[in-house]
C-alpha positions in Angstrom: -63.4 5.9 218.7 -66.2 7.3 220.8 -67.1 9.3 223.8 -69.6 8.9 226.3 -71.4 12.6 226.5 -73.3 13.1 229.9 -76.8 12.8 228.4 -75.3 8.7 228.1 -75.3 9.3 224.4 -72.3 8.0 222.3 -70.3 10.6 220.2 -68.0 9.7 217.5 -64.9 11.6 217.9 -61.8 11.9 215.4 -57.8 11.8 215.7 -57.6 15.4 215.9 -59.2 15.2 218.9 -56.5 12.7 220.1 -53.5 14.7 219.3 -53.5 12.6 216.1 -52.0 9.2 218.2 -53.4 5.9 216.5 -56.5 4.5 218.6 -58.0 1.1 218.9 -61.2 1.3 216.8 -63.8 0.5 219.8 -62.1 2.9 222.3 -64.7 4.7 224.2 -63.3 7.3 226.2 -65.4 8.6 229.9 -64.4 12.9 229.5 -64.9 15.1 232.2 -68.5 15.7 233.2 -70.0 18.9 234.7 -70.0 17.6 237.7 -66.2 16.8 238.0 -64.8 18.7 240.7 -61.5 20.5 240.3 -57.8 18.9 240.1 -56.4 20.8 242.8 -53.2 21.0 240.6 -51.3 24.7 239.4 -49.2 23.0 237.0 -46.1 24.4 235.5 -47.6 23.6 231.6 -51.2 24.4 232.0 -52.8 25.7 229.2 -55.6 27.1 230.9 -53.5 29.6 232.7 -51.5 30.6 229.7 -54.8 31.3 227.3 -54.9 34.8 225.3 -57.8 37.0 226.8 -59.6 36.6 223.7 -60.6 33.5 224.1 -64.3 33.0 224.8 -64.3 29.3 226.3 -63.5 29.4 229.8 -62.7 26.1 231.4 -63.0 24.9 234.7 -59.4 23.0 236.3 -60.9 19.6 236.6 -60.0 16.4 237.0 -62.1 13.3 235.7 -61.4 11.3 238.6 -62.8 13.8 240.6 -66.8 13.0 240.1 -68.9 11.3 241.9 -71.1 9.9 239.0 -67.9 8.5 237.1 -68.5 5.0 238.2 -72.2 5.0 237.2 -71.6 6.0 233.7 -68.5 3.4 233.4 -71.2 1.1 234.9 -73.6 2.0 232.0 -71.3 2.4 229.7 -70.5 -1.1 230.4 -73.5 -2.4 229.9 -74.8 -1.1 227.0 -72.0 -0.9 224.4 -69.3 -4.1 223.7 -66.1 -1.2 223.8 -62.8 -0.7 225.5 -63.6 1.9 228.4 -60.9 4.6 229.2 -60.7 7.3 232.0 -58.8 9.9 230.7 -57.8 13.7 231.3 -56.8 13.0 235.1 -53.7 13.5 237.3 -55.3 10.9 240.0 -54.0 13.5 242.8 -57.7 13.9 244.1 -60.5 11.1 244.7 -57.9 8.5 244.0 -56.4 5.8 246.5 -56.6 1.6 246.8 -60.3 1.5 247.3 -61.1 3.7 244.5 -59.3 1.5 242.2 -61.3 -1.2 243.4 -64.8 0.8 243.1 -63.7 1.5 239.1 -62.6 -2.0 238.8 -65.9 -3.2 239.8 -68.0 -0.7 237.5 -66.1 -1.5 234.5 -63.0 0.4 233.5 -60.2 -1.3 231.1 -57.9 1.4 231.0 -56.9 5.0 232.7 -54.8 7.7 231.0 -52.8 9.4 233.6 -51.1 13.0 233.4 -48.1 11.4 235.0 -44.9 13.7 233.7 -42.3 12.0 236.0 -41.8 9.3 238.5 -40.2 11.4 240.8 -42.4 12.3 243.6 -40.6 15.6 244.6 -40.2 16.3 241.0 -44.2 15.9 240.5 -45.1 18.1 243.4 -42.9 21.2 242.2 -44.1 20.2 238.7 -47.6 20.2 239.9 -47.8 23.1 242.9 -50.1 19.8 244.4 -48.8 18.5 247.9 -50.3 15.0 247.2 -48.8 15.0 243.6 -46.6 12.6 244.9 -48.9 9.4 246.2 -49.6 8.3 242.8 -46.7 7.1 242.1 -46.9 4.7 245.0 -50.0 3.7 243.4 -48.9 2.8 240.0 -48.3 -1.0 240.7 -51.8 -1.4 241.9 -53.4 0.7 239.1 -51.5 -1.8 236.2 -52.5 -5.1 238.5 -56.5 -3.9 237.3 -56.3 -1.8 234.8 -53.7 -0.9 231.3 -52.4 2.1 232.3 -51.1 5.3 229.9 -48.8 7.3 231.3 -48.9 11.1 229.8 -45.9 13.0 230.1 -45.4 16.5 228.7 -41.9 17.2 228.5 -41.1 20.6 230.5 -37.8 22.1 230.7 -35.9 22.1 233.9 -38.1 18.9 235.2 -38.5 15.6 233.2 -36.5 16.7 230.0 -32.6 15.8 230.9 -33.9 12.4 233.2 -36.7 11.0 230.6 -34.7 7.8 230.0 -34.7 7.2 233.4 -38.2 8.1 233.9 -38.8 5.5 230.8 -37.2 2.9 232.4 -39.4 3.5 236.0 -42.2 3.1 234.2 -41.4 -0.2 232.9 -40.2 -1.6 235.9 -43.5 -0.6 237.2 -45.4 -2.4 234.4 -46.5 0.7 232.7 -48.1 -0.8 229.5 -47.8 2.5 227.2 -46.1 6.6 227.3 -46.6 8.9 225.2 -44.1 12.2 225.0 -45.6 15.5 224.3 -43.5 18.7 224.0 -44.8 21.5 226.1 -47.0 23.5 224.3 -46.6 27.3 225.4 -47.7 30.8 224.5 -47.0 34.4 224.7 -48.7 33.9 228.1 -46.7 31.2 229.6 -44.1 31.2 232.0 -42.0 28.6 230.7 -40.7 28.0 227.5 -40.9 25.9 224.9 -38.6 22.7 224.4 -35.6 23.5 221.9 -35.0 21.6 219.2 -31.6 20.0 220.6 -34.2 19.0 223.6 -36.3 17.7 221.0 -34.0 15.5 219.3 -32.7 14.2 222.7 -35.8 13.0 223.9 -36.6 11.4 220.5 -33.4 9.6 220.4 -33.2 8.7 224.2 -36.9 7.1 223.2 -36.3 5.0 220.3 -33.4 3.5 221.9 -34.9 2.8 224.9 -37.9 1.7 222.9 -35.3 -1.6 221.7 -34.7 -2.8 225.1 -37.7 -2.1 227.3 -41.2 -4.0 226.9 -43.6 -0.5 227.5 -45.1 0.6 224.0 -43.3 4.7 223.6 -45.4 6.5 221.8 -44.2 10.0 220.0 -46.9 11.9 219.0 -47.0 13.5 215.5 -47.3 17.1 217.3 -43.8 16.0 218.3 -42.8 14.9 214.3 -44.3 18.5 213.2 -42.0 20.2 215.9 -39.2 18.9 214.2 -40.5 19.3 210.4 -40.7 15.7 210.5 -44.5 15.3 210.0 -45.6 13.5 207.0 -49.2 12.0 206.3 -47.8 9.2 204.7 -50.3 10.3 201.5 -49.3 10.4 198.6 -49.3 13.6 196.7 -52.3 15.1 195.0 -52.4 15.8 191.5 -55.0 18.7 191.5 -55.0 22.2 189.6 -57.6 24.8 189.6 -58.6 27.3 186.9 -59.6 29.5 189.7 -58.2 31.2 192.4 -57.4 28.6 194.8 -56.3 28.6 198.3 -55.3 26.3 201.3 -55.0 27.7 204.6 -53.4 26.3 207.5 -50.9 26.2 210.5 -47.4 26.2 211.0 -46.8 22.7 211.9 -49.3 21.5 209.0 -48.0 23.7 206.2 -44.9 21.8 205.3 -47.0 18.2 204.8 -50.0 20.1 202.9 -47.5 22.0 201.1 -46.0 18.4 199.8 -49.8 17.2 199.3 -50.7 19.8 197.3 -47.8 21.1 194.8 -50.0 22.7 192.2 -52.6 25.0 194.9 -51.0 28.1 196.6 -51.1 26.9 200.4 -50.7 29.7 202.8 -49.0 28.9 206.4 -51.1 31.3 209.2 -49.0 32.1 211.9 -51.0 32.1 215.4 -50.3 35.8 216.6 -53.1 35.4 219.1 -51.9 32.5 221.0 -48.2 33.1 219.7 -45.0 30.9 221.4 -44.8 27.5 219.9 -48.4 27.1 219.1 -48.8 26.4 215.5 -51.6 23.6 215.5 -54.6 24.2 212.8 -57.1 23.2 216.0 -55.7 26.6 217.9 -56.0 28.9 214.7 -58.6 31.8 215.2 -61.1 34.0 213.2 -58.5 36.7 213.5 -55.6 35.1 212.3 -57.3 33.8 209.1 -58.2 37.5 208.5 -55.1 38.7 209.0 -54.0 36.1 206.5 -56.5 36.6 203.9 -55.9 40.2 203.9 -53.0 39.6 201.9 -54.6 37.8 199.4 -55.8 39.6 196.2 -59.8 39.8 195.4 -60.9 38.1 193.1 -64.6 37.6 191.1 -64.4 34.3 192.2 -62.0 31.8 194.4 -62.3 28.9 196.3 -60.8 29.0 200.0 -60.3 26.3 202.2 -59.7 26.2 205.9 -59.3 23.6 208.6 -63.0 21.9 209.9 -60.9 21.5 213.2 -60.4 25.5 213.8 -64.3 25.4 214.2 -65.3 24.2 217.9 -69.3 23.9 217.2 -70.0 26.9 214.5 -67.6 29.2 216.7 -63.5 29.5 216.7 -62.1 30.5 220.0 -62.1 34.2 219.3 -65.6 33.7 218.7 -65.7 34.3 215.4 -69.4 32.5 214.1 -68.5 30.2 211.1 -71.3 32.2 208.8 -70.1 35.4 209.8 -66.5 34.6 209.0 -67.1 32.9 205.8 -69.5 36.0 204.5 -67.1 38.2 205.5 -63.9 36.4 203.3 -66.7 36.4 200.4 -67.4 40.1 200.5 -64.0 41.6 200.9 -61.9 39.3 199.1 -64.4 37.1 196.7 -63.5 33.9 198.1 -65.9 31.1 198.1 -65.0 29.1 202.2 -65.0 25.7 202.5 -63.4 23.8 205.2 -61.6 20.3 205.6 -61.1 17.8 208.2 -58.7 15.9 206.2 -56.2 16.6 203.6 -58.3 13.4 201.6 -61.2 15.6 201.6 -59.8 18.6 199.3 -60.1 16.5 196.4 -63.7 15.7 196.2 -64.3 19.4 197.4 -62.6 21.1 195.1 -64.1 18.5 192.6 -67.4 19.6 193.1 -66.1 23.1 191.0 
């Protein structure tokens, strides 16, 4: 899987990156480019309005659709590498109508990822605080007549939760070609809540059986497995001890599965107290958390700890915690050599190496 960055430079990008959902091997996704204007949307489930204060990266609303250059980088894109092109990261409520599925059409595209989250107009404009949330639904034959189509949907309470097998069903008759369910993700900040775990079961259920009858691929993600302690790598488990001090950090959702992975290490579950709500994803953990964490750990002359590559965004986590400075400081207080891990298969041949 790759990305096109906006110097026209490919960038391999991982799973993680994907919420973990299976991609076709020469997927190159189009992100958002500087120049993308904003999405004009105040949605109920925005994570950019629910964000601790702490964090350091401050995004921008956008909306990928909404840049002018997006057709001349599908265009080179096109024309330089033999991949599957995807739009993604849009709500198609701005800079979006017949003739601008033509213009992409004509530069390129395969396939557009769309925030959809119902197929109920007046249910998308509440959903959305967006007026014009409504139009793209009216749209949605003439986007799968050109390109596949992926319809997003995060499951909110009160809006698309009770009605998704309906919803499922629209989409088919529609010719949707793929869905993919995410729970809302929500923290101390939000004004929602999270989905409960009767919710959660309901939609998973309602999906599978849907999934025997109707011809649209349903995808749930396996942010939507860990939810439910249902997660599992499908690895098997790793026969590994240490005659040192030896530590795995990680998240909620994670901790059960590396827990299985590894029975003979001491793997320690950090609970996100900066984002807090139901956000429990080794990607969100921050430098303070980890410390928090690895306060309760004795010192030591000597230990090995290991923490998750994808908490890292550069050499910075979104505290802004420096990777250096946070790995120095674990050494000197507590003794702990840091490594870090994109993969569970990688903590073998790490550890291996003492």
């Amino acid at each position: 899987m790759y990305e096109l960055t906006e110097d026209y430079k490919l960038r391999k990008i991982t799973k993680f990156e994907l919420d973990m959902v299976d991609e076709r091997d020469d997927l190159l996704i189009i992100p958002p480019s500087s120049k993308a204007g904003p999405c004009g949307n105040d949605c109920v489930f925005c994570y950019l309005t629910q964000n601790p204060p702490q964090m350091i990266y401050r995004v921008a609303k956008h909306d990928t659709l909404n840049d002018p250059q997006l057709e001349k980088r599908i265009a080179y894109a096109r024309e330089h590498y033999d991949l599957w092109i995807r739009v993604t990261d849009t709500s198609a409520n701005v800079r979006f109508d017949e003739k601008r599925i033509e213009s992409l059409y004509k530069a390129g595209l395969d396939e557009i990822q769309i925030s959809l989250h119902t197929t109920k107009k007046d249910v998308r404009i509440k959903l959305m605080h967006n007026r014009n949330a409504g139009k793209v639904v009216d749209l949605i034959p003439k986007i799968v007549e050109h390109f596949r189509m992926i319809a997003d949907i995060i499951l909110t309470p009160g809006y698309n939760v009770s009605d998704i097998g309906e919803i499922l069903e629209d989409l088919d008759s529609f010719g949707v070609h793929e869905v993919r369910l995410f729970p809302i993700g929500v923290t101390r900040f939000s004004k929602t809540r999270a989905l409960t775990r009767e919710e959660l079961l309901f939609v998973k259920n309602v999906a599978l059986e849907k999934q025997k009858d109707l011809d649209i691929e349903i995808v749930i993600p396996p942010i939507f497995q860990a939810l439910l302690g249902e997660f599992t790598t499908g690895l098997e488990p790793f026969d590994i001890e240490m005659n040192i001090p030896t530590y795995i950090l990680t998240g909620e959702l994670a901790y059960p599965e590396m827990k299985r992975l590894f029975p003979k290490l001491n793997v320690v579950m950090v609970k996100n107290e900066v984002f807090g709500g139901n956000i429990g994803t080794a990607g969100l953990l921050t430098g303070y958390d980890v410390l928090r964490a690895v306060k309760q750990l004795p010192e030591v002359d000597l230990g090995i700890l290991l923490l998750p590559e994808v908490m890292f965004h550069g050499d910075i986590t979104l505290d802004g915690w420096k990777r250096e400075e946070l790995f120095n400081r674990i050494l000197i207080e507590k003794g702990y050599i840091v490594e870090t891990a994109l993969e569970p298969q990688e903590i073998p041949k790490i550890l291996g190496r003492f």
